[in-house]
PyMOL commands that place a pseudoatom at each C-alpha (Angstrom):
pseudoatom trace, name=CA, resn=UNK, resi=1, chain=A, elem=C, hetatm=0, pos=[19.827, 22.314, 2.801]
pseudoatom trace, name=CA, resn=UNK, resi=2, chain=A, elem=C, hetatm=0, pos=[16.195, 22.894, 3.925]
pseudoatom trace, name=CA, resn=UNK, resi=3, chain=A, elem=C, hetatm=0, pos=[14.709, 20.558, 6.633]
pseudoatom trace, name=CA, resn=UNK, resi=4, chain=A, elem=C, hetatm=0, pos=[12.612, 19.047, 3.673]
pseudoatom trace, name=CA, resn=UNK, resi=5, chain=A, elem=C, hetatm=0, pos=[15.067, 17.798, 1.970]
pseudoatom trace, name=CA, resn=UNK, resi=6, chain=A, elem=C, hetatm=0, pos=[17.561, 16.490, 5.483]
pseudoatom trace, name=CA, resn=UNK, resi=7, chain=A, elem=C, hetatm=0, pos=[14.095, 15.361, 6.397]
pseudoatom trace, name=CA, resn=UNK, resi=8, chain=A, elem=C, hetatm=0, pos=[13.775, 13.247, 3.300]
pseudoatom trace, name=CA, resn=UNK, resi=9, chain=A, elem=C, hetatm=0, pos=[18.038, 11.886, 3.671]
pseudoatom trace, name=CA, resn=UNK, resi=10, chain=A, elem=C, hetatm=0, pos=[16.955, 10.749, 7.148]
pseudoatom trace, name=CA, resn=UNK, resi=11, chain=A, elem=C, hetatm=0, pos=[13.846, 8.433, 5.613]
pseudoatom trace, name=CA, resn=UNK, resi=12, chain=A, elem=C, hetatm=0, pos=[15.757, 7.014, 2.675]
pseudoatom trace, name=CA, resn=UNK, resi=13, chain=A, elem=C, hetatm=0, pos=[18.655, 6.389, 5.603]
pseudoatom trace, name=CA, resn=UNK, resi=14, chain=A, elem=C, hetatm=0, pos=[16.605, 4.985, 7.537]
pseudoatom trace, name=CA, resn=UNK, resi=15, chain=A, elem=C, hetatm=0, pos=[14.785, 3.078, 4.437]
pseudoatom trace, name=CA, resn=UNK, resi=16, chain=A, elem=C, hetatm=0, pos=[17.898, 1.505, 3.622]
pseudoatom trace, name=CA, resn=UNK, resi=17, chain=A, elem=C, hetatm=0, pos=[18.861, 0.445, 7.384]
pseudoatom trace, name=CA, resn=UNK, resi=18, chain=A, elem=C, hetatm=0, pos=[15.415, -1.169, 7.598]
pseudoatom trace, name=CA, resn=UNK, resi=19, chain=A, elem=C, hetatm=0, pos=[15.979, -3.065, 4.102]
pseudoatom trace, name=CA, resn=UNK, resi=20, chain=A, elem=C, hetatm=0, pos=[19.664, -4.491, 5.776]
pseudoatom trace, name=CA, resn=UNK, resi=21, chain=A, elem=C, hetatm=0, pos=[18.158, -5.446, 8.914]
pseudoatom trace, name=CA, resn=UNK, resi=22, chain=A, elem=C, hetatm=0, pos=[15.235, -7.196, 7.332]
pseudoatom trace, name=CA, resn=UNK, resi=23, chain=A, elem=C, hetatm=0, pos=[17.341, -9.276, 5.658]
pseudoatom trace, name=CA, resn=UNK, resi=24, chain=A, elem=C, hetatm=0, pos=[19.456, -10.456, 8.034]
pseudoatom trace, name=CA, resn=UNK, resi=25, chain=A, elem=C, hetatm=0, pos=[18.927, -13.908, 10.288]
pseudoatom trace, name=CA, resn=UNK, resi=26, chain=A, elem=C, hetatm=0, pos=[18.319, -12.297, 13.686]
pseudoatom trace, name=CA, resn=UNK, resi=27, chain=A, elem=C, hetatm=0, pos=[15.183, -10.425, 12.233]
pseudoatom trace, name=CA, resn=UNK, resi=28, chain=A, elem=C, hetatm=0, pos=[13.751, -13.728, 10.572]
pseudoatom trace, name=CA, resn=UNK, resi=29, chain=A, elem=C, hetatm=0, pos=[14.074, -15.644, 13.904]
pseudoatom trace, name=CA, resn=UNK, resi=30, chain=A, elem=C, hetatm=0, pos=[13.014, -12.887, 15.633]
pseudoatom trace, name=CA, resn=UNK, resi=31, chain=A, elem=C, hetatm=0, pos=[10.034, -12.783, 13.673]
pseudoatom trace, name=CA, resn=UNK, resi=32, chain=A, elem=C, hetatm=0, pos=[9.259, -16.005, 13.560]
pseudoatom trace, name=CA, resn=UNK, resi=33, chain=A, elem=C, hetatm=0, pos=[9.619, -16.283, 17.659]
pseudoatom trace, name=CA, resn=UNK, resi=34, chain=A, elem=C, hetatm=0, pos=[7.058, -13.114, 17.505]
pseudoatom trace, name=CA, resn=UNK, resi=35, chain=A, elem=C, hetatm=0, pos=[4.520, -15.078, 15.246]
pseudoatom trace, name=CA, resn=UNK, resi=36, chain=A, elem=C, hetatm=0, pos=[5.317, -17.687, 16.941]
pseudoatom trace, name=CA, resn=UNK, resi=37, chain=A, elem=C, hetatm=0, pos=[4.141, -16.799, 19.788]
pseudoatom trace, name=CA, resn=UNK, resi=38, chain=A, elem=C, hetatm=0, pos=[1.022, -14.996, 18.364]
pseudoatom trace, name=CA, resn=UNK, resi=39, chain=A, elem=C, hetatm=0, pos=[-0.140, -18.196, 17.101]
pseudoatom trace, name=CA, resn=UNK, resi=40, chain=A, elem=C, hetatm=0, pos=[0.245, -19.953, 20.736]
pseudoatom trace, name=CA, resn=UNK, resi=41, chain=A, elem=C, hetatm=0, pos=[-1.418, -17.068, 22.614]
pseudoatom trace, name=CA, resn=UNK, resi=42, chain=A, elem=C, hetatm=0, pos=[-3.930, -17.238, 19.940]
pseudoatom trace, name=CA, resn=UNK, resi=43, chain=A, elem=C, hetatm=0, pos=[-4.497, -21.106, 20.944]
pseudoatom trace, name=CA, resn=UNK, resi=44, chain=A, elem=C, hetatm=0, pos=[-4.220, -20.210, 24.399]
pseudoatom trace, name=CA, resn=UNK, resi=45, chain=A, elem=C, hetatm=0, pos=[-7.314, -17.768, 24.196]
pseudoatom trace, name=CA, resn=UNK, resi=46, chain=A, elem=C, hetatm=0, pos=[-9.650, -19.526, 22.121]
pseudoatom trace, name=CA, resn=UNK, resi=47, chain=A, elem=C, hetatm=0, pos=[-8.858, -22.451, 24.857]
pseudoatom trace, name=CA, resn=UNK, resi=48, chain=A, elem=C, hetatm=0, pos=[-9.598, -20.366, 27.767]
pseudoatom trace, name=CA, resn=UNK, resi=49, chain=A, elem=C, hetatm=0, pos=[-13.156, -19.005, 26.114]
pseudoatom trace, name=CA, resn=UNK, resi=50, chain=A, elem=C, hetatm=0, pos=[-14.067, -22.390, 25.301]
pseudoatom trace, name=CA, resn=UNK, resi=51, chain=A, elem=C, hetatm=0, pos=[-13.529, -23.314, 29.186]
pseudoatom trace, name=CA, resn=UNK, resi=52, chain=A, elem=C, hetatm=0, pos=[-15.589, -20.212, 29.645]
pseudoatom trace, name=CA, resn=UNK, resi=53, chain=A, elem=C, hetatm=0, pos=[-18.333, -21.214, 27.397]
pseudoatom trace, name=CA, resn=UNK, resi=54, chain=A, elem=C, hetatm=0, pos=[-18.714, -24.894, 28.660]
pseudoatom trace, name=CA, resn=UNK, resi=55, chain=A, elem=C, hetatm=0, pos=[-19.187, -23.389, 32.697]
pseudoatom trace, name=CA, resn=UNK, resi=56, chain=A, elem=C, hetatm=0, pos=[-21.896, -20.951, 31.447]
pseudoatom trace, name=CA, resn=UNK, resi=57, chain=A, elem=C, hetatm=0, pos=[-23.801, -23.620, 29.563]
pseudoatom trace, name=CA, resn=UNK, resi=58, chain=A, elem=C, hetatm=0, pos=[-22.846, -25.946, 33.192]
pseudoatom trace, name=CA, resn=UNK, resi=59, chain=A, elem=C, hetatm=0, pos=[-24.519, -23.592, 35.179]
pseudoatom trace, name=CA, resn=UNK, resi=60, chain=A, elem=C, hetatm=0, pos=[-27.703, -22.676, 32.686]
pseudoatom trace, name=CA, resn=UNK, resi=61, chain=A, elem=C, hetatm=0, pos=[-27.931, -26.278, 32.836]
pseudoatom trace, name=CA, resn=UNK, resi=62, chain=A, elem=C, hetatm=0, pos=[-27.930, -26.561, 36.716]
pseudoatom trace, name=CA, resn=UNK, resi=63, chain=A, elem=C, hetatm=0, pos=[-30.568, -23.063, 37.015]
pseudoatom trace, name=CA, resn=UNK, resi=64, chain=A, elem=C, hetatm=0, pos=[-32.432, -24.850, 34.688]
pseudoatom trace, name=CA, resn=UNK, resi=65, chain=A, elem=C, hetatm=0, pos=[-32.664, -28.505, 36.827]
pseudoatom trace, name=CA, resn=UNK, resi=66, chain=A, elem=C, hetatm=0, pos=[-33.389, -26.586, 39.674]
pseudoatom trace, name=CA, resn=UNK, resi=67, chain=A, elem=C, hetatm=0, pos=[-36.044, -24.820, 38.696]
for i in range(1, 67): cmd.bond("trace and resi %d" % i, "trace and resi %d" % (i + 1))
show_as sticks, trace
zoom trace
């Protein structure tokens, strides 16, 4: 057998290993932990640049009263 073709047994193994595991319920709450938790840190960020956002205009504000 050339490496071309064990090359190409390893991907479909591997394929079909991939398909199980997709399907089982350890990936899907896995998953859904992992997008999850996307979604939070997602939250999380626009949050923080909002906080962000609000002191800049503050201290525009303040340079601006001063001067």
């Amino acid at each position: 057998m050339t490496d071309t073709g064990r090359n190409f047994l390893w991907g479909v193994a591997a394929g079909l290993v991939a398909a199980a595991f997709i399907r089982t319920d350890t990936f899907k709450k896995c998953a859904s932990k992992v997008v999850s938790g996307g979604l939070q840190l997602k939250d999380d960020a626009k949050e923080y640049f909002e906080t962000i956002k609000e002191d800049a205009e503050d201290i525009k504000a303040e340079s601006s009263a001063k001067a």
